[in-house]
C-alpha positions as CSV (number, residue, x, y, z in Angstrom):
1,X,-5.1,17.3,-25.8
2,X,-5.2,16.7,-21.9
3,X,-4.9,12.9,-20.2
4,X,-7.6,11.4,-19.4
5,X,-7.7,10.2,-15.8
6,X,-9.9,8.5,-13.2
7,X,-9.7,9.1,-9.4
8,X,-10.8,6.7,-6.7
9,X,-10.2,5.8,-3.3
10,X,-9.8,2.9,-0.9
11,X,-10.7,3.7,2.6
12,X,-9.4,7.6,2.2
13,X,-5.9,6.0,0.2
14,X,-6.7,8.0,-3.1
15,X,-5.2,6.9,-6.5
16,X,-5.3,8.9,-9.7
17,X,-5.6,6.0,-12.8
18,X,-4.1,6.8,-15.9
19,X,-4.0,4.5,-18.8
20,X,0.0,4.8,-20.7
21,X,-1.2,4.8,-23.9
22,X,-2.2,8.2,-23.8
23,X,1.1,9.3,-22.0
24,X,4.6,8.9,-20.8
25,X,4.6,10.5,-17.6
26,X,8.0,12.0,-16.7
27,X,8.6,12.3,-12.4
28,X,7.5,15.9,-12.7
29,X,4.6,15.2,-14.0
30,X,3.9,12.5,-11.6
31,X,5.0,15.0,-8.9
32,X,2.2,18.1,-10.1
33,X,-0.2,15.7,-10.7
34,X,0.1,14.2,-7.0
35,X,-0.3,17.8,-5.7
36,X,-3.4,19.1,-3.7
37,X,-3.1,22.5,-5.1
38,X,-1.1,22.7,-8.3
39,X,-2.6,19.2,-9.4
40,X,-5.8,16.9,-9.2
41,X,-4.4,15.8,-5.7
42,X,-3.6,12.3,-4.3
43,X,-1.5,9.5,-2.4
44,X,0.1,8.0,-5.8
45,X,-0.3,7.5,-9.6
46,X,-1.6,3.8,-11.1
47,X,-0.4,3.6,-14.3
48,X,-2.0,0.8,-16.8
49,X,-0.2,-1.0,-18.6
50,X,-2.0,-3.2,-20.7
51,X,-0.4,-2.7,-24.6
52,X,0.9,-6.6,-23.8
53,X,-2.4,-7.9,-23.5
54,X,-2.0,-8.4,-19.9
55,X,-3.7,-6.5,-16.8
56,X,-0.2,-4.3,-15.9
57,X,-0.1,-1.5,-13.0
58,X,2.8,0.5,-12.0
59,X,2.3,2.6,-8.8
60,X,4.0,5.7,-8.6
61,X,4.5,7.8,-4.9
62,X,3.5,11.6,-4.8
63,X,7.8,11.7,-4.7
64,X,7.6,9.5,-8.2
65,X,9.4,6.6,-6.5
66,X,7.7,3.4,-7.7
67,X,6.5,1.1,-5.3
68,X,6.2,-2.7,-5.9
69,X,2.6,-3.4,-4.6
70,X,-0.4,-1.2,-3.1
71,X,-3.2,-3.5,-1.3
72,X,-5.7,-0.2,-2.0
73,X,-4.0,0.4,-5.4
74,X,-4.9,-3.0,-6.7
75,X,-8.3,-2.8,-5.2
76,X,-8.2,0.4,-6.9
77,X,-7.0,-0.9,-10.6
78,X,-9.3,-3.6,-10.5
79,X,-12.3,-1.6,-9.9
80,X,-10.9,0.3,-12.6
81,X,-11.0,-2.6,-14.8
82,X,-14.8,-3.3,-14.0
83,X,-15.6,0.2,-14.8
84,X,-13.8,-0.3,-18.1
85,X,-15.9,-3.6,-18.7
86,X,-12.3,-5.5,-19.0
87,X,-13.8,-7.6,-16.1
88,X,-16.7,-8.8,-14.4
89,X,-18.0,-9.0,-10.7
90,X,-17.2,-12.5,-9.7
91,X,-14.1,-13.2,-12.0
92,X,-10.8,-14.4,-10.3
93,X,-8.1,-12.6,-12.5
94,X,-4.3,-11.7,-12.7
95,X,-2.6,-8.5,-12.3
96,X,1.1,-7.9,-12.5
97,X,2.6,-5.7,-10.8
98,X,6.7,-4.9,-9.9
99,X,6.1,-6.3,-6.9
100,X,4.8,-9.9,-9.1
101,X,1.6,-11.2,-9.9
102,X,-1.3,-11.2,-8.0
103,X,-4.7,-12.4,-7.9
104,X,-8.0,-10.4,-7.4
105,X,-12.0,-10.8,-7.2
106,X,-14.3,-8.7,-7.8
107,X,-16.8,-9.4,-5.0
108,X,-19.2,-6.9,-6.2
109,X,-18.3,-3.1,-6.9
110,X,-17.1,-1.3,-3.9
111,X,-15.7,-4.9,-2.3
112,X,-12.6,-6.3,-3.6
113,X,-10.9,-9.4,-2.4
114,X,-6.8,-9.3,-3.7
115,X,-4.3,-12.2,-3.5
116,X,-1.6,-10.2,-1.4
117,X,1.2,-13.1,-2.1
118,X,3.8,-14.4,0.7
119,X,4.7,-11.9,4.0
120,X,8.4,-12.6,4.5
121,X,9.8,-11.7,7.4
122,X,13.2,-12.9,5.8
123,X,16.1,-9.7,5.8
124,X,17.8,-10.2,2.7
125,X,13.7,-9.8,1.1
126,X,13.3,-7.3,3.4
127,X,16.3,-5.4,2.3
128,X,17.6,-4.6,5.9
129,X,21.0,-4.4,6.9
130,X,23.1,-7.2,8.8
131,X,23.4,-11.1,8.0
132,X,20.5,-13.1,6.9
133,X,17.7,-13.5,9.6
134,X,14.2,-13.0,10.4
135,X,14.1,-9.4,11.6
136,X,11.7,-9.9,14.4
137,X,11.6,-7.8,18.0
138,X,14.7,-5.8,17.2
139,X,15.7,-2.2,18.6
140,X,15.9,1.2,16.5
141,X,16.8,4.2,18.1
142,X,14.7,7.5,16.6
143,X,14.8,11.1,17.9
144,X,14.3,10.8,21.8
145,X,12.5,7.2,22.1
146,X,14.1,3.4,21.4
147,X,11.6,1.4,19.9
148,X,11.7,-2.3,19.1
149,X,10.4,-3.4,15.8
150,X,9.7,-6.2,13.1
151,X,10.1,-6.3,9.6
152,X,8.2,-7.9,6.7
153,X,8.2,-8.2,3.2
154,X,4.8,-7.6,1.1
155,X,7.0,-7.5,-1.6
156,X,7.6,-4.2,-0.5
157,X,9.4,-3.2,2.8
158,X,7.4,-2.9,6.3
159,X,8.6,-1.7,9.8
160,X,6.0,-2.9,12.2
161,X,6.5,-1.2,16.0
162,X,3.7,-2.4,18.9
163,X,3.2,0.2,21.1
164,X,0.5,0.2,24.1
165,X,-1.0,3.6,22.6
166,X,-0.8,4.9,19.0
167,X,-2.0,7.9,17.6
168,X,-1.3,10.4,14.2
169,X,1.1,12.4,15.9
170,X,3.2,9.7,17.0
171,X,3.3,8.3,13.2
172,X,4.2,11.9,12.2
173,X,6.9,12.8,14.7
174,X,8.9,9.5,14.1
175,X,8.1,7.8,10.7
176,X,9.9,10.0,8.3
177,X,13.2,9.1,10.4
178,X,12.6,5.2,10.3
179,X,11.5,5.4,6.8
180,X,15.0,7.0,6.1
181,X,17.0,4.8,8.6
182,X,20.3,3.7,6.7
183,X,19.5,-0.3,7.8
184,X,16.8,-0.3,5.3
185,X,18.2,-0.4,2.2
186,X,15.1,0.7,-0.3
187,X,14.0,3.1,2.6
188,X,10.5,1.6,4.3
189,X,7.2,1.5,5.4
190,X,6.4,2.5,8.5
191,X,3.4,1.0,11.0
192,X,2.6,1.7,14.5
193,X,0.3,-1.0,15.8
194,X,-2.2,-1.3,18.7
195,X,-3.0,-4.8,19.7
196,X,-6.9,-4.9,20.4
197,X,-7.7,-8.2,20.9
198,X,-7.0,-11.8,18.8
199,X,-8.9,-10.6,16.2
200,X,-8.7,-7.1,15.9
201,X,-5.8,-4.5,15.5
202,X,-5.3,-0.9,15.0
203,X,-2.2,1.1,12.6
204,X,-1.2,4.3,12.3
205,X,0.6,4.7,8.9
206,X,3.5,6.3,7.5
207,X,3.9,5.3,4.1
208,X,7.5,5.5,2.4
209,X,7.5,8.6,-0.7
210,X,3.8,9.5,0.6
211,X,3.8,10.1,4.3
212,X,0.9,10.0,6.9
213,X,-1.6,7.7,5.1
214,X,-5.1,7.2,6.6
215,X,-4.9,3.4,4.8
216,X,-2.5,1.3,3.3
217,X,-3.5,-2.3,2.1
218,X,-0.1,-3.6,2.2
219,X,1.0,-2.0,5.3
220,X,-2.1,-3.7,7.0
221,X,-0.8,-7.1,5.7
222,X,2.3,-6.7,6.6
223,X,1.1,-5.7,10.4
224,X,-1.2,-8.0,10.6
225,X,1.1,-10.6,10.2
226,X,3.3,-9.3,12.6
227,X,0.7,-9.9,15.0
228,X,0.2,-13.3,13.8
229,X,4.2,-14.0,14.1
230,X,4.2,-13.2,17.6
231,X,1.0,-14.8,18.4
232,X,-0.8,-12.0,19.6
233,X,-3.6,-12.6,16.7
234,X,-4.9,-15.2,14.9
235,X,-5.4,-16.0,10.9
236,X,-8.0,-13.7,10.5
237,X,-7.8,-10.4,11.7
238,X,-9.7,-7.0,10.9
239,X,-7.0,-4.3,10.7
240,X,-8.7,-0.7,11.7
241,X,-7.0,2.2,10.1
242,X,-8.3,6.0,9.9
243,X,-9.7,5.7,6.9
244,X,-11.8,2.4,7.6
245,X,-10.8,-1.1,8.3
246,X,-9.3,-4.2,6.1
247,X,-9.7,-7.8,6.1
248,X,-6.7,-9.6,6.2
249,X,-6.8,-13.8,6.4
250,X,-3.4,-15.6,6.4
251,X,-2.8,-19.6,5.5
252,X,-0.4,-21.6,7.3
253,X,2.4,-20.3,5.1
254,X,1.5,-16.7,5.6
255,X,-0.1,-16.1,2.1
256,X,-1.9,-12.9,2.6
257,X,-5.6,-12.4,1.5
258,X,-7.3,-9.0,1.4
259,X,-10.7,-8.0,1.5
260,X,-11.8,-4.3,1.4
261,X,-13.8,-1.5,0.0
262,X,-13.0,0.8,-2.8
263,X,-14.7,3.7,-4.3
264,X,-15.1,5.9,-7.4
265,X,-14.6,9.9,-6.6
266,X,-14.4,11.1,-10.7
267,X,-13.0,11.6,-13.6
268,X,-11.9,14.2,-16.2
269,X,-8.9,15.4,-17.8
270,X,-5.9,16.8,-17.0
271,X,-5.0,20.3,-19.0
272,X,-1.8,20.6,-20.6
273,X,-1.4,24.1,-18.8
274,X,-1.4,22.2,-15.5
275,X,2.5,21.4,-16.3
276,X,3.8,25.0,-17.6
């Protein structure tokens, strides 16, 4: 017997869905799976985990590093979870994650408003190097350029650099470096922001164990709240990305909400032969 999967994607961030009661994926499999050519293809694995009753998600990189949280991902799981008729549009429900619980709404199919939880710019939550402080406006030195930068906490790691001009190539050439810098300790995230007005920005993405990302729900909270920090936006900002944009709305604590589109690509099943 194969595994069943589902495959769907949130502004171009795609996410194979595959329930663990019909597996235990090992990292290979995670790793063939992930691949364009050799697999079905995509940014990261959600796992359900749901034998406790509970709505449970792991989220697995195409390296099979686990991450904490995904903004698309959860989108992604709980469209899953409407499909599967474990939900209903207009139910407020939890999900738990590595990264904690979180709370999503099902605004109708393809729109999905998620809870993102408390952006810390904090460096011990962070898990940057140094004594305890808000990592905000510091300098990193990468290849030929010094760049100054801010970190945050989505309950996974962010580097957020502000640059005049961004562009793919730019995320390319330097965001496997930073992602690998030895101050952050769990590696990192990596966003290069544009600052288009109070109410909108722009990111280029390099997301840590995937690479160049066209979307990333928690890297746009975590750079939009950069933005917010240093008062160059306000609580509610529309963060455009390759892949589409994302709504992110802060309180005055910096609890994140997210509101963005998801949608469904297929399904099938995943032949035994595809890990000989």
């Amino acid at each position: 017997m194969g595994i069943p999967f589902e495959k769907y994607h949130g502004l171009g961030n795609d996410y194979v869905v595959i329930d663990k009661k019909s597996c235990d994926l090992s990292a290979a499999q995670i790793v063939r799976i992930c691949d364009v050519h050799f697999g079905i293809g995509g940014d990261g694995i959600l796992l359900a985990d749901m034998e406790s009753g509970k709505f449970g998600v792991r989220i697995f990189n195409p390296d099979a590093s686990e991450a904490e949280k995904s903004g698309n991902g959860l989108r992604i799981f709980s469209r899953y979870l409407l499909d599967k008729n474990l939900v209903k549009s207009g139910e407020r429900f939890s999900i738990f994650t590595l990264g904690g619980e979180v709370k999503s709404t099902i605004i109708d199919k393809n729109l999905i408003e998620v809870q993102m939880g408390k952006v810390s710019f904090d460096s011990e939550e962070i898990g940057v190097s140094g004594g305890k402080r808000e990592v905000i406006n510091e300098k990193i030195r990468v290849l030929d350029k010094e760049f100054s930068f801010c970190a945050a906490s989505v309950s996974n790691p962010h580097c957020v650099i502000i640059l005049d001009e961004i562009s793919p190539e730019i995320a390319k050439k330097y965001g496997r470096t930073i992602e690998t810098d030895k101050r952050f300790i769990k590696r990192t995230n990596v966003q290069f922001m544009k600052i288009i007005d109070k109410d909108n920005v722009q990111i280029e993405i390099w997301e840590r164990g995937a690479g160049y990302t066209l979307a990333s729900g928690s890297s746009s909270t975590a750079a939009a709240a950069v933005a917010k920090k240093l008062g160059l936006c306000g609580s509610e900002i529309c963060v455009n990305m390759v892949g589409g944009k994302l709504s992110i709305s802060f309180d005055e604590n910096f609890n994140a909400t997210m509101l963005g589109a998801v949608q469904k690509i297929g399904g099938g099943e995943i032949a035994d032969e595809c890990f000989e």
